[in-house]
C-alpha positions as CSV (number, residue, x, y, z in Angstrom):
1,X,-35.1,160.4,124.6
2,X,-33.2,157.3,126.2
3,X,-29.9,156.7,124.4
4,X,-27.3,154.3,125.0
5,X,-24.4,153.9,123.0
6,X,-21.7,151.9,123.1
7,X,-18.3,152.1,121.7
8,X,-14.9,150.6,122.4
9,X,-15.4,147.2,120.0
10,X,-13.4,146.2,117.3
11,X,-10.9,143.3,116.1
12,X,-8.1,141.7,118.4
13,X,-5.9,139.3,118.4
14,X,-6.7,136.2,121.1
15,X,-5.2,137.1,124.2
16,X,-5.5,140.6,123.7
17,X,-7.9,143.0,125.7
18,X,-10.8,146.0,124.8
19,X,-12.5,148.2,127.4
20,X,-15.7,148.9,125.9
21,X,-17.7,151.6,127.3
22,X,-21.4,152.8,127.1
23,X,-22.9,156.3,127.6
24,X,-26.0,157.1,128.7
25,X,-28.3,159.7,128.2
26,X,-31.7,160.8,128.7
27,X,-32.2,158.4,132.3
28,X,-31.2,159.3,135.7
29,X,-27.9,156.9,135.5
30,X,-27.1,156.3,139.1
31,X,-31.2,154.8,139.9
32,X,-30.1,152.0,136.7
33,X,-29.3,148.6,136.8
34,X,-26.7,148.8,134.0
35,X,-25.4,145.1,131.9
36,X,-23.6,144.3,129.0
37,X,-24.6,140.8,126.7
38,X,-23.7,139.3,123.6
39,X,-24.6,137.6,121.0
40,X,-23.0,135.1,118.5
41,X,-24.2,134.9,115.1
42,X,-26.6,132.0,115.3
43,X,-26.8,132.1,119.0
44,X,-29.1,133.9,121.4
45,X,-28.1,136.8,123.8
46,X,-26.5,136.1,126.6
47,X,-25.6,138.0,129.9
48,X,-21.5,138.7,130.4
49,X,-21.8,140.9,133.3
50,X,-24.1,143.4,135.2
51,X,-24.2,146.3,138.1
52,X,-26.4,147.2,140.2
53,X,-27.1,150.6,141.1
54,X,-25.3,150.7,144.4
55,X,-22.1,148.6,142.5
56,X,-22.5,144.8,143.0
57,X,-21.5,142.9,140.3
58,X,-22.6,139.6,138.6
59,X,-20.7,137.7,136.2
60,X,-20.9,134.9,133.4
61,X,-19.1,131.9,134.6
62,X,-17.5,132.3,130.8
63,X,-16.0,135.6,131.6
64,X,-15.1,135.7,135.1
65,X,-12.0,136.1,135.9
66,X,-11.3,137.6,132.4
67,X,-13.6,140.7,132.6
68,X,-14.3,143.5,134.6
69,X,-17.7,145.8,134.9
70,X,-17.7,148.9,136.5
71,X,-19.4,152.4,136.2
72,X,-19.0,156.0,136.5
73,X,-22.1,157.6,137.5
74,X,-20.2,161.1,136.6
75,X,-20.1,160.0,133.5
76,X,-23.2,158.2,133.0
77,X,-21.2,155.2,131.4
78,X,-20.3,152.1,132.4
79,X,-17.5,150.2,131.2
80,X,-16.7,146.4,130.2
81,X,-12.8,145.5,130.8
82,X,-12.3,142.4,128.8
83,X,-8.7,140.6,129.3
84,X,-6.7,137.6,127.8
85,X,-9.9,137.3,125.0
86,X,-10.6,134.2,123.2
87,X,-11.9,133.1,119.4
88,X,-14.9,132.3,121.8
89,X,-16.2,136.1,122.3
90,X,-16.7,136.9,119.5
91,X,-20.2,139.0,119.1
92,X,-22.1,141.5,118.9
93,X,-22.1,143.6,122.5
94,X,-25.1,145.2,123.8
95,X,-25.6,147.5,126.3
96,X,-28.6,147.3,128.9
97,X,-30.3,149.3,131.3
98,X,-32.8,148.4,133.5
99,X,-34.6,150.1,136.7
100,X,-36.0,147.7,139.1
101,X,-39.7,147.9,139.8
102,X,-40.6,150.0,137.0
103,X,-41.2,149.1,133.0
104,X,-37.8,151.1,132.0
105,X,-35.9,148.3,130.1
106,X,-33.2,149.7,127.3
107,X,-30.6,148.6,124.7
108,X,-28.3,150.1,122.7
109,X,-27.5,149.6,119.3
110,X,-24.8,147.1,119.9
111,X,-20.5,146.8,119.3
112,X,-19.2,144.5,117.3
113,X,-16.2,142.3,119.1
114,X,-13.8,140.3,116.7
115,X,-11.3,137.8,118.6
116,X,-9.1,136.3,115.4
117,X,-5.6,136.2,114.7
């Protein structure tokens, strides 16, 4: 059984920072494509950053700069750094996991991330 599960949200203060990290179990972690998205209440989900298998990185223009993703396929868990946060990110943080060229396509069950003062 595929599991990912994410931990590492909570509330912060704006300009603060949270590493969030997600552990997976059940897929052979190092063939994965692994993301992390949000979504605002009232908004869809949106990509903040992914990594391929062999470590490339992709980034929302919103985050860049501000946030790092990177993996440890020891672990099986990848990792979102998130730096100098703003009211704006705010959301619910999801997980992903996706193998290219295949039908395996997973979430987890979400973070919750507060930005307020």
């Amino acid at each position: 059984q595929v599991q990912l599960v994410e931990s590492g949200g909570g509330l912060v203060q704006p300009g603060g920072s949270l590493r969030l990290s997600c552990a997976a179990s059940g897929i052979i972690f190092s063939l994965y494509h692994m993301g992390w998205y949000r979504q605002a209440p009232g908004k869809q989900r949106e990509l903040v950053a992914t990594i391929t298998s062999s470590g490339s990185t992709n980034y929302a223009d919103s985050v860049k700069g501000r946030s790092t993703i990177f993996r440890d396929n020891a672990k099986n868990t990848v990792y979102l750094q998130m730096n100098s946060l703003k009211p704006e990110d705010t959301a619910v943080y999801y997980c992903n996991a996706i193998r290219t060229a295949t039908t395996y396509n997973y979430w987890g069950q979400g973070t919750q991330v507060t930005v307020s003062s």
